[in-house]
C-alpha positions as CSV (number, residue, x, y, z in Angstrom):
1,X,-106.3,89.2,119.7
2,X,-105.3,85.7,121.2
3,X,-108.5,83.2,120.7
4,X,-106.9,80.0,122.2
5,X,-103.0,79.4,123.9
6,X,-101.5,76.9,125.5
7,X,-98.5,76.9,127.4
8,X,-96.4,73.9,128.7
9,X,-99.7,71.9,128.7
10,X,-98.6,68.0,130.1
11,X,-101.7,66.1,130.6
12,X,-101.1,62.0,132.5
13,X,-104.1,60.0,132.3
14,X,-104.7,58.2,135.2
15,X,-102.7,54.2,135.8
16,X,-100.5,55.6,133.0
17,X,-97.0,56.7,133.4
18,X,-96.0,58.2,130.4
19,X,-98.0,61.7,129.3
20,X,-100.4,61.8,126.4
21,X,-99.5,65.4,125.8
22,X,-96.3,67.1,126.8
23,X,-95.2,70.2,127.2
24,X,-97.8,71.4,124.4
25,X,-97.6,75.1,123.9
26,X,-99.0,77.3,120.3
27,X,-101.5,80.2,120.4
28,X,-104.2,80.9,117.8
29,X,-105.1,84.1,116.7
30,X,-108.5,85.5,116.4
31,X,-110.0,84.4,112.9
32,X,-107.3,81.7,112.4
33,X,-108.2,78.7,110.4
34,X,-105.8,76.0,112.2
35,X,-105.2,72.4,111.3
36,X,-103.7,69.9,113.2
37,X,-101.8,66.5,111.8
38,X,-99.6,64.2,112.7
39,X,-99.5,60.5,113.3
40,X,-102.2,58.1,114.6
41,X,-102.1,58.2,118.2
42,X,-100.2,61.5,119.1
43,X,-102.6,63.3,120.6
44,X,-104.9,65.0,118.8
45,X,-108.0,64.3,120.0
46,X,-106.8,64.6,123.6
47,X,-105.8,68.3,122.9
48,X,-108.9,69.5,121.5
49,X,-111.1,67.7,124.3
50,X,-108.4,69.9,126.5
51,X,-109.6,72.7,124.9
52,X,-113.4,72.5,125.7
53,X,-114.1,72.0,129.2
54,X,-117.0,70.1,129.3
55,X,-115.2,67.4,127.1
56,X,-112.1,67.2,129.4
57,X,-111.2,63.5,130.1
58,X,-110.0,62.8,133.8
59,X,-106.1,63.2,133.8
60,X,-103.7,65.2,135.7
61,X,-102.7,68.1,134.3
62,X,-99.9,70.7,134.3
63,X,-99.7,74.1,131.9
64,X,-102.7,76.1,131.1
65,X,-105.3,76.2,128.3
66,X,-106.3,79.9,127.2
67,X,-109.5,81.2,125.9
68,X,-109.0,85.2,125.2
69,X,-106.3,85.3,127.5
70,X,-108.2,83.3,130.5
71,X,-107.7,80.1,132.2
72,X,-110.0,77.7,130.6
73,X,-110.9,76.5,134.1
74,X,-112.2,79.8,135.8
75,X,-114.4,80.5,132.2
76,X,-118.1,81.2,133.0
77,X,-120.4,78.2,132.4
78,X,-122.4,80.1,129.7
79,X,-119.0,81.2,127.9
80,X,-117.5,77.9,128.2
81,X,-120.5,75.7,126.9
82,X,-121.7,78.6,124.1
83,X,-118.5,80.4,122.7
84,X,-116.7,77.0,122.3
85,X,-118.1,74.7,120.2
86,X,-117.5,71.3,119.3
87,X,-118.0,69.1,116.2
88,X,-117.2,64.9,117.3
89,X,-115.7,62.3,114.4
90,X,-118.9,60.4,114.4
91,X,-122.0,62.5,113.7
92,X,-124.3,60.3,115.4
93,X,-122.2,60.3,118.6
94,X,-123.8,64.2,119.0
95,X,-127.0,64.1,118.1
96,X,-129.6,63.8,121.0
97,X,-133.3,64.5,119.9
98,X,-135.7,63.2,117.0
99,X,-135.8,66.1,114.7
100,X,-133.3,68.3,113.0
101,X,-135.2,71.9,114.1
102,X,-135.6,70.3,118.0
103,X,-131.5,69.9,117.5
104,X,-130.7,72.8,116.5
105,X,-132.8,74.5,119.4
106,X,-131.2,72.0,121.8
107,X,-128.0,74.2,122.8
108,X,-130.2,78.0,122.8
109,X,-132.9,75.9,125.4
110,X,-130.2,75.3,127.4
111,X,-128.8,78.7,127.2
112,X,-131.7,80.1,128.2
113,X,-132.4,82.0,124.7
114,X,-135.5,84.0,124.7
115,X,-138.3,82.0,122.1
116,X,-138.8,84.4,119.9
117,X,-134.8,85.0,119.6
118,X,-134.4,81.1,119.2
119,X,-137.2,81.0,116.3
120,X,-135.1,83.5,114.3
121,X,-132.1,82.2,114.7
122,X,-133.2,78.3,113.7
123,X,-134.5,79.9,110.4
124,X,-131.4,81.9,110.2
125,X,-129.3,79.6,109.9
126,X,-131.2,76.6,108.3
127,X,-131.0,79.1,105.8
128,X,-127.4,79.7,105.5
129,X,-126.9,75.5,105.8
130,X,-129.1,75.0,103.1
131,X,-131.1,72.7,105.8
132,X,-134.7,73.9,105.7
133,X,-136.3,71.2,104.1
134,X,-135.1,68.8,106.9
135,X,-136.0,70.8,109.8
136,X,-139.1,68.1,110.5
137,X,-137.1,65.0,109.6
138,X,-135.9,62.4,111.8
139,X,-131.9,62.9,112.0
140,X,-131.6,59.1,112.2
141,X,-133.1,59.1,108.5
142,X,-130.2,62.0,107.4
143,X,-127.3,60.8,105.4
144,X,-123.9,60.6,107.1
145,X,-122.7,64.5,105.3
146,X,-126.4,65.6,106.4
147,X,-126.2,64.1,109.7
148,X,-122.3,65.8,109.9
149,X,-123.9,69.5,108.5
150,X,-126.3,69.3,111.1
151,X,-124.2,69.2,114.1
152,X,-122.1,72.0,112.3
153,X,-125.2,74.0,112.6
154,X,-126.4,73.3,115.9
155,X,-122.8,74.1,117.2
156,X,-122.7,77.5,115.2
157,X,-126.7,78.4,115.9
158,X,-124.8,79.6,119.7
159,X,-122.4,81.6,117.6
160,X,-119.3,80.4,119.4
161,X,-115.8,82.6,118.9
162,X,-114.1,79.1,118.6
163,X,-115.0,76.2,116.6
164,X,-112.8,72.7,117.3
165,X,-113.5,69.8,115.0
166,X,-112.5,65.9,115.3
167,X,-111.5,64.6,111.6
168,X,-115.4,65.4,110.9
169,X,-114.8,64.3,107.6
170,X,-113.7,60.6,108.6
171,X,-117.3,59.1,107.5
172,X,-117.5,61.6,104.6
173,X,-117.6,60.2,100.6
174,X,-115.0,62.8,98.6
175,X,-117.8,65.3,97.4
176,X,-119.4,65.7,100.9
177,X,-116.3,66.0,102.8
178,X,-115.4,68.8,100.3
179,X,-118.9,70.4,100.7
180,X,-118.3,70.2,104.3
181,X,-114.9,71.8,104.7
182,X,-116.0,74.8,101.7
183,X,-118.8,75.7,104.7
184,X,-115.7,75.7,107.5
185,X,-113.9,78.0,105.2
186,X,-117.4,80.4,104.7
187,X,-118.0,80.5,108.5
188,X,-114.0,81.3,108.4
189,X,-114.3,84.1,106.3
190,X,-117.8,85.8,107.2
191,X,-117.8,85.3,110.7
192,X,-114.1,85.2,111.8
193,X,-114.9,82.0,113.6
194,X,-111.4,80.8,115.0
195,X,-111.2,77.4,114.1
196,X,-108.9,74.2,115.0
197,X,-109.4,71.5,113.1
198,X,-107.8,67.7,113.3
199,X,-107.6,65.6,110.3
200,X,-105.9,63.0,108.6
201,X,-107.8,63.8,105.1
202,X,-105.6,67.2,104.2
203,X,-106.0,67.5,100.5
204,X,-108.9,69.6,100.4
205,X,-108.2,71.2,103.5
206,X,-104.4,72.5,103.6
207,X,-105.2,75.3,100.5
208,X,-108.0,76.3,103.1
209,X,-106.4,76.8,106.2
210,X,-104.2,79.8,107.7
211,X,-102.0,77.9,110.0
212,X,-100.9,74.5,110.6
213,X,-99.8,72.7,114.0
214,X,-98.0,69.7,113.4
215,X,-97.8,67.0,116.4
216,X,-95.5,64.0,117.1
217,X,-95.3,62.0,119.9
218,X,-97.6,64.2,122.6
219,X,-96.4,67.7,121.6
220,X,-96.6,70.1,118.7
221,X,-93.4,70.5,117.0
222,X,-93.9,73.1,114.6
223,X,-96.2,75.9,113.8
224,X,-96.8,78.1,110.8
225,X,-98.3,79.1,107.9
226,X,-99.0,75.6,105.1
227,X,-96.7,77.0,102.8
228,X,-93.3,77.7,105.2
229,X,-93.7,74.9,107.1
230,X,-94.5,72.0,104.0
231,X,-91.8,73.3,102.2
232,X,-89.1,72.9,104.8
233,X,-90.4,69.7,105.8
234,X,-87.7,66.8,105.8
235,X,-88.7,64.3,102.9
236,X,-88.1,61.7,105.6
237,X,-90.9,63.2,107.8
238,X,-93.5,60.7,108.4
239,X,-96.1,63.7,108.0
240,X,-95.5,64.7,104.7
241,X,-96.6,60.7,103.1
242,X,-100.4,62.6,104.3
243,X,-100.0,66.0,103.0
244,X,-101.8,67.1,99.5
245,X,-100.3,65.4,96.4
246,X,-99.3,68.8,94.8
247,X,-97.0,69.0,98.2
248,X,-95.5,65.3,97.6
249,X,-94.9,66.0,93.8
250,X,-92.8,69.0,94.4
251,X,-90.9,67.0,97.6
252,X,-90.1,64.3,95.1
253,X,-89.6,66.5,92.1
254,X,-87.8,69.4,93.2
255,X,-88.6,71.7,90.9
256,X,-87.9,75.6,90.3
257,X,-91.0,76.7,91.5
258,X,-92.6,77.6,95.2
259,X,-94.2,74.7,96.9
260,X,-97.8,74.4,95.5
261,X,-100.6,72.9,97.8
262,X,-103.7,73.3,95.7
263,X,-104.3,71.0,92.6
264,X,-104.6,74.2,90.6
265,X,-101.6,75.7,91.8
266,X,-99.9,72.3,90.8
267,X,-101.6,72.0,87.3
268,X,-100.7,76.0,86.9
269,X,-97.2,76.0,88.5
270,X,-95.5,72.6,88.6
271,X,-97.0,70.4,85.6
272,X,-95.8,72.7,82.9
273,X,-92.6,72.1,84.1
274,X,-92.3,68.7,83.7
275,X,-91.0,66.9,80.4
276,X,-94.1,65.3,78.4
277,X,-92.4,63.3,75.0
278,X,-93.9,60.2,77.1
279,X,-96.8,60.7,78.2
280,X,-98.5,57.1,79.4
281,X,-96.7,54.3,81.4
282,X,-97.1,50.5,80.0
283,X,-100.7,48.9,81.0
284,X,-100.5,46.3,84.0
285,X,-100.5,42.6,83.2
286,X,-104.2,41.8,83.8
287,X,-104.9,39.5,87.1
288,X,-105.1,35.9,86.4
289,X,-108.6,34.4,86.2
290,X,-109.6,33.0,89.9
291,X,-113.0,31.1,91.5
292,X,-115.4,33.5,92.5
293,X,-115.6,34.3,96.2
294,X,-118.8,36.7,95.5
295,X,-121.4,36.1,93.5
296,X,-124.7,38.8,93.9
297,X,-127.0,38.2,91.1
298,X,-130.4,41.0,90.9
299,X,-130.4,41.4,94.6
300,X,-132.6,43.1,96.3
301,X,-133.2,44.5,99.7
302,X,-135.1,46.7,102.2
303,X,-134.7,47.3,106.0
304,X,-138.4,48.1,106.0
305,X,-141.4,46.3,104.2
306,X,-143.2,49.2,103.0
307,X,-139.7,51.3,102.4
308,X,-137.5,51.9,99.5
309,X,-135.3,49.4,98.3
310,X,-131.3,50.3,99.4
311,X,-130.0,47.4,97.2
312,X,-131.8,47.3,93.9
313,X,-130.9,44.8,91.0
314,X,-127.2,44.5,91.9
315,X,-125.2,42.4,90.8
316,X,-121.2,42.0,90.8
317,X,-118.3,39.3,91.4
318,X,-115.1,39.2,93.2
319,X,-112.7,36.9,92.6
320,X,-110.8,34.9,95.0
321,X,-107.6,36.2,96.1
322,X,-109.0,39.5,94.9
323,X,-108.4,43.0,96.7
324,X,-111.8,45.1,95.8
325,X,-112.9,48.6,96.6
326,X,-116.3,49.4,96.8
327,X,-116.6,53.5,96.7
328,X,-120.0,55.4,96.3
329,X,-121.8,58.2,97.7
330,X,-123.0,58.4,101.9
331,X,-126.0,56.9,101.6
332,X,-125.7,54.6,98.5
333,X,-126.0,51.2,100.4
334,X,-121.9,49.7,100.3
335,X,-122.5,48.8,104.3
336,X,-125.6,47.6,103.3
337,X,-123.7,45.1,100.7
338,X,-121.3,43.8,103.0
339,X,-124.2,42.9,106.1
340,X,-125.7,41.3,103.1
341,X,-122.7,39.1,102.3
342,X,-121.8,38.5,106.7
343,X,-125.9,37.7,106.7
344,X,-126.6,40.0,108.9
345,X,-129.2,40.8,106.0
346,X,-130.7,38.8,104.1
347,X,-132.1,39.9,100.5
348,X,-135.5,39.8,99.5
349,X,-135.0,39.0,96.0
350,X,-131.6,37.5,93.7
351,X,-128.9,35.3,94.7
352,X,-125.9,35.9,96.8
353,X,-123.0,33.2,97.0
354,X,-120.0,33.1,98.8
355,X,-117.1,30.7,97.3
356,X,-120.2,29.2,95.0
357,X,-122.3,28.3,97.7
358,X,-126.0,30.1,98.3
359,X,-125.4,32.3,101.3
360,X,-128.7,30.7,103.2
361,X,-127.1,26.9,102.7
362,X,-124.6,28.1,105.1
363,X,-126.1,26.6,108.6
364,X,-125.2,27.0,112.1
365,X,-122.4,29.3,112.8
366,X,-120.7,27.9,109.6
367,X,-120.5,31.1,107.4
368,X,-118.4,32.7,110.0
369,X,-116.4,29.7,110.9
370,X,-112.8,30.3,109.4
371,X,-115.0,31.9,106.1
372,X,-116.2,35.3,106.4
373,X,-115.7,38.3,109.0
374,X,-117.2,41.7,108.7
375,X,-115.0,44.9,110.3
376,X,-117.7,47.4,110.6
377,X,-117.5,50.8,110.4
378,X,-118.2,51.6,113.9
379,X,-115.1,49.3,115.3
380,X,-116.2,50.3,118.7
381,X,-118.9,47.4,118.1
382,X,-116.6,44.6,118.4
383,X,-115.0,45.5,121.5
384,X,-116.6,44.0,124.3
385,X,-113.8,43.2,127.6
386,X,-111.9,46.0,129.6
387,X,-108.3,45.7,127.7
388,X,-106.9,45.1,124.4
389,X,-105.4,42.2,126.0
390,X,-108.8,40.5,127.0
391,X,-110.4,41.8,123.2
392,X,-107.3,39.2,122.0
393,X,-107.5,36.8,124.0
394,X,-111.3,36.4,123.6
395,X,-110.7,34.9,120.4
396,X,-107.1,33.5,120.8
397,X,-104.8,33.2,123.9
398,X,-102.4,32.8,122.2
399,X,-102.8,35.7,119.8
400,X,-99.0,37.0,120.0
401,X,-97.7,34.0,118.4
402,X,-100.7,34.8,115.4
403,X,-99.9,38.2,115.0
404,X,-96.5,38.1,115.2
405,X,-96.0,39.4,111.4
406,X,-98.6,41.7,112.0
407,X,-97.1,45.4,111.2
408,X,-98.5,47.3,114.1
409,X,-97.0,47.6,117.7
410,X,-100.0,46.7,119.5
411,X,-98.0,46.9,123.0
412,X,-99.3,50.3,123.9
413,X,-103.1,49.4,123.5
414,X,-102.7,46.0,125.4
415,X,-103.2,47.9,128.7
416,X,-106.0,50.4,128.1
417,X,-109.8,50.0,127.4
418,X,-110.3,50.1,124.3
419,X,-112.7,53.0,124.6
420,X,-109.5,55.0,125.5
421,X,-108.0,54.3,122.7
422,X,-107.7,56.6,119.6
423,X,-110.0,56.7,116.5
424,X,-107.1,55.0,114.5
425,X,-105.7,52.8,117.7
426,X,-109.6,51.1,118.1
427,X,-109.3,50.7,114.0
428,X,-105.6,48.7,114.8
429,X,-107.1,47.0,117.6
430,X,-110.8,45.8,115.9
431,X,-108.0,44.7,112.8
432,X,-106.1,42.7,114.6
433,X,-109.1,41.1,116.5
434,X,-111.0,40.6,113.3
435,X,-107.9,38.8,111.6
436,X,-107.6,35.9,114.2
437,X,-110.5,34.6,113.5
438,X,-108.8,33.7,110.1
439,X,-111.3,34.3,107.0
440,X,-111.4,33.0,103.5
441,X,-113.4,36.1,103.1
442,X,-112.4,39.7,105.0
443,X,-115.3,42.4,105.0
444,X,-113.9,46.2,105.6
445,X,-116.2,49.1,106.3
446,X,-114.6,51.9,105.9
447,X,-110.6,50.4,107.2
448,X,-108.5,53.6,106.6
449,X,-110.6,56.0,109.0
450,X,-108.8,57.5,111.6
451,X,-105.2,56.3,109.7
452,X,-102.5,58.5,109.3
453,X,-100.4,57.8,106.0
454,X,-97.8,55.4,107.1
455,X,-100.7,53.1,108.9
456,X,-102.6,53.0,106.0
457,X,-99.2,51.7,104.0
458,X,-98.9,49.0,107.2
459,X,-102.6,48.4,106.4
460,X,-101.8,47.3,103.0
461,X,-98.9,45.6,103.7
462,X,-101.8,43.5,105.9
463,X,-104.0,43.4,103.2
464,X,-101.4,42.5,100.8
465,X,-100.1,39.8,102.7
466,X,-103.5,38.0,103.0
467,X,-104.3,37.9,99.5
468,X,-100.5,36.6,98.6
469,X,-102.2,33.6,101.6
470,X,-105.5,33.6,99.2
471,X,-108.0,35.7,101.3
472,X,-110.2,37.4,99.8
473,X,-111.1,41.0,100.4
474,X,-113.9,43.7,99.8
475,X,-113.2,47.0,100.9
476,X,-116.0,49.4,101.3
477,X,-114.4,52.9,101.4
478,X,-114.4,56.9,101.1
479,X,-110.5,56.9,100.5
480,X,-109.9,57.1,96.9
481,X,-106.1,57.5,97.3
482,X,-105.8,54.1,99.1
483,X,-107.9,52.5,96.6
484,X,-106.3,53.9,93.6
485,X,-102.7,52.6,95.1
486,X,-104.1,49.2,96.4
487,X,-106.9,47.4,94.9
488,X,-107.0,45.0,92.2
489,X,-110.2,46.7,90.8
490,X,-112.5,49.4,91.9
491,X,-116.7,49.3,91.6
492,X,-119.1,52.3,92.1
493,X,-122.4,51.7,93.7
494,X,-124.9,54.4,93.1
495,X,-128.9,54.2,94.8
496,X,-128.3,50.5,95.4
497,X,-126.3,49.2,92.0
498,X,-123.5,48.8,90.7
499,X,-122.5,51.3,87.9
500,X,-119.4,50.1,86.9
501,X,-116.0,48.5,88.0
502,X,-112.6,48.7,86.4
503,X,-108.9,48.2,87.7
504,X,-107.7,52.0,88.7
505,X,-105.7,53.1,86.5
506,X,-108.6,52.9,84.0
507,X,-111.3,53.4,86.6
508,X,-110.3,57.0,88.2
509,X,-108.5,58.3,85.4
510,X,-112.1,58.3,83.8
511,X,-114.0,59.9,86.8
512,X,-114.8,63.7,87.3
513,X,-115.1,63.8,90.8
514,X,-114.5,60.4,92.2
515,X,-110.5,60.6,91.4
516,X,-107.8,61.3,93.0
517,X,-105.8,64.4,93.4
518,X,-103.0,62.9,91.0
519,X,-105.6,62.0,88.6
520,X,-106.6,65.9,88.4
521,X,-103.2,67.2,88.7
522,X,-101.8,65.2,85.4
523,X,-105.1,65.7,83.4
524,X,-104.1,66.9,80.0
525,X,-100.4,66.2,80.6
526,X,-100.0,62.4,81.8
527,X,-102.6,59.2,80.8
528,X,-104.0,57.5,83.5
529,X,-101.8,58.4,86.2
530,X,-104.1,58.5,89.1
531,X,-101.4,57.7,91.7
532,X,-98.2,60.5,92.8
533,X,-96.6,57.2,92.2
534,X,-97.2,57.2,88.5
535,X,-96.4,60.7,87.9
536,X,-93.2,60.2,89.5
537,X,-92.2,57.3,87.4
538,X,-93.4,59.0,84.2
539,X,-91.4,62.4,84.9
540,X,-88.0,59.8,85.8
541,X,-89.0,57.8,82.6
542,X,-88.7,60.9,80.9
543,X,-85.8,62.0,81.8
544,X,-83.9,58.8,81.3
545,X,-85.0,59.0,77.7
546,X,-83.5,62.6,77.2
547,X,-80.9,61.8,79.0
548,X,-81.5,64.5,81.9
């Protein structure tokens, strides 16, 4: 049976001329598990905001949206809002009350659901989530995979038929995001919950899912299963630079074996394959010495007097000119750091300098005159006017001439409020902004979220390009593929210290679970390639000494 259709959907938001979405048409079965990709800014989110009624944005629309082989429009209220469910990119954007049990009651109260009914069900499925010792906790005080599990659960406690999802794993360190997804495929498979999911993060993902919709431009372009549709994809596609390393291995590889999309079915299928007399590429020079631009010595700090400490006895350096990723757990206190170092906070205990100077020496407005700007993870913060146009010209008028090596088209946002924007068009935008005001030091919560793989390449082409101008940057991300290809050197901060820091190749190639795909396909067979990158140079390097 047909869960969700759409046929010849065209949706025009209003003062724009050209269509968001056109001519969109696909139909899900019943029990499907559907992922959608494509580029930043094609439409994703728009179609699955078309598909829940309550979440339609105002636009003019042509086509229909299908829900069991009914017009989404002429659904029953009680259908509409408790069949379809809805999980948003930011986890505190859907959470409304001041205790986990009083959310997950929130949707059966408005239901109507009879007490006794509702009682069950909250233990019910606190139990399946694994959530009963939060039930009396504050959801403000929940970590961000916590905070993501519980809106998962509230959604589900209605039992909806259809579950949509908005890159939920965008926020998400690796090991949540996976834990999250594994209880997506579960629901999948014990409930036959039809589910269409967006994302941008599709390594874990892909081996999980039934079908995949891929988007370009305002329309879906192609539909099937992971495995016909990856494998026929053009190398050229600006998709594929996103899909699973096991997927761009055998792309660049070509070898005599079926597409793999898992890292076992790569390690199993497509490694032994490969020639191994060299197995290690030639170390990279080391980084010349520089000043540092950070300096934390045995800082401490605490948002509350009489709470635990979120920074505790950290210390680290980054050089000038440096490009550093910070990486860690939700929860372990890397936005913490960088308020810190923008002194938003200031630490209790220790000593934090910025280009040798004690952080509280900086008077006035001086720390954040031409020295140091924070992009925080929730970019929406920063926008303050009506148009990307006025959000430039608040801090330059005559920004075009600034940006004009800067690699994104920012034409199309210039017109619209930011708020209209896209998850990776307000990241573009708050970049852009943040990069006029012309740092020594650039702060990055969390950059890459909302990216699709070619932006994130423009994005370190950016980031590139300021170092080469002697900027320093510190990266605080859940994106261990951009900071095994990017940064200089890579720290892990764990309950408020840091554990250790090494360049990549080193770094990941060491790690269990915070690695990279690469890094776990090429165990065993390859040293300390932790990039597709480096396998791909290894495998040519081998065959240029056999002479294959």
């Amino acid at each position: 049976m047909e869960t969700l259709a759409a046929r010849h959907l065209t949706v025009t938001f209003p003062e724009c001329k050209k269509p968001v979405l056109s001519d969109v048409s696909f139909e899900l079965e019943s029990g499907t598990f559907a992922v959608i990709c494509g580029p930043t800014g094609c439409g994703k989110t728009t179609l699955l905001r078309m598909c829940k009624r309550e979440l339609t944005p105002l636009c003019t629309q042509s086509g229909d949206i299908l829900f069991e082989s009914q017009p989404l429009a002429s659904l029953d209220a009680r259908i509409s809002a408790g069949q379809i469910g809805f999980v948003m990119q930011h986890p505190e954007q859907q959470i409304v009350t001041d205790r986990v049990w009083h959310e997950l009651a929130f949707g059966l109260e408005n239901l109507g659901t009879d007490p006794d009914v509702m009682r069950r069900r909250i233990a019910e499925i606190a139990s399946y989530f694994g959530i009963e010792s939060l039930l009396d906790r504050d959801p403000a005080e929940l970590s961000g995979g916590q905070k993501q599990l519980l809106n998962l659960a509230s959604v589900m406690i209605m039992q909806p038929r259809l579950l949509l999802l908005d890159e939920p794993t965008a926020q998400l360190d690796p090991i949540a995001a996976a834990d999250f997804l594994t209880t997506l495929h579960r629901l999948n498979q014990d409930f036959s919950v039809t589910i269409l999911l967006a994302e941008h993060r599709l390594e874990e993902v892909i081996p999980l899912c039934d079908q995949l919709l891929l988007m370009e431009r305002g329309t879906v372009v192609m539909q099937d299963s992971p495995q016909t549709l990856l494998a026929k994809m053009r190398a050229d596609s600006p998709v594929l630079a996103g899909m699973p390393a096991a997927v761009r291995l055998w792309h660049e590889l070509k070898p005599d074996c079926d597409c793999p999309l898992s890292v076992n079915a790569a390690r199993t299928k497509l490694m032994p394959l490969m020639p191994q007399q060299i197995t290690a590429l030639p170390a990279p020079p080391p980084r010349p010495h520089t000043d540092p631009a950070v300096e934390i010595s045995c800082a401490f700090f605490r948002y509350e007097r009489h709470g635990r400490d979120i920074l505790e006895d950290l210390s680290f350096t980054v050089g000038s000119g440096e490009l550093y990723c910070l990486i860690g757990g939700n929860g372990a206190g890397k936005s913490t750091v960088l308020s810190v170092l923008a002194g938003i906070n200031r630490c209790y205990a220790g000593d934090v300098r910025i280009f040798g100077k004690r952080i509280q020496d900086y008077k006035g407005r001086s720390l954040h005159q031409n020295c140091v700007t924070l992009l925080p993870q929730d970019v929406q913060t920063v926008f303050l006017c009506n148009s990307g146009d006025e959000e430039l010209r608040e801090i330059d008028r005559q920004y075009s001439a600034h940006l004009r090596d800067f690699p994104f088209d920012l034409t199309p946002l210039l017109a619209q409020h930011p708020y209209d924007l896209s998850g990776g068009e307000q990241q573009i935008l708050a970049l852009a902004k943040v990069m006029l005001t012309q740092p020594r030091l650039l702060l990055l919560d969390e950059p890459t979220k909302g990216l699709d793989a070619q932006s994130k390449q423009r994005l370190a082409d950016v980031l590139h390009g300021l170092q080469a101008q002697g900027i320093t940057i510190l990266t605080v991300t859940h994106d261990i593929e951009f900071a095994a290809c990017h940064a200089d050197r890579c720290g892990f901060l764990s309950r408020g210290a840091l554990i250790s820091a090494d360049i990549p190749q080193r770094f990941f190639a060491e790690n269990a679970f915070y690695t990279t795909a690469a890094s776990r396909i090429s165990r065993g067979f390859y040293q300390q390639t932790v990039t597709v990158d480096a396998i791909v140079q290894l495998v040519r390097r081998n065959h240029e000494a056999t002479g294959h």
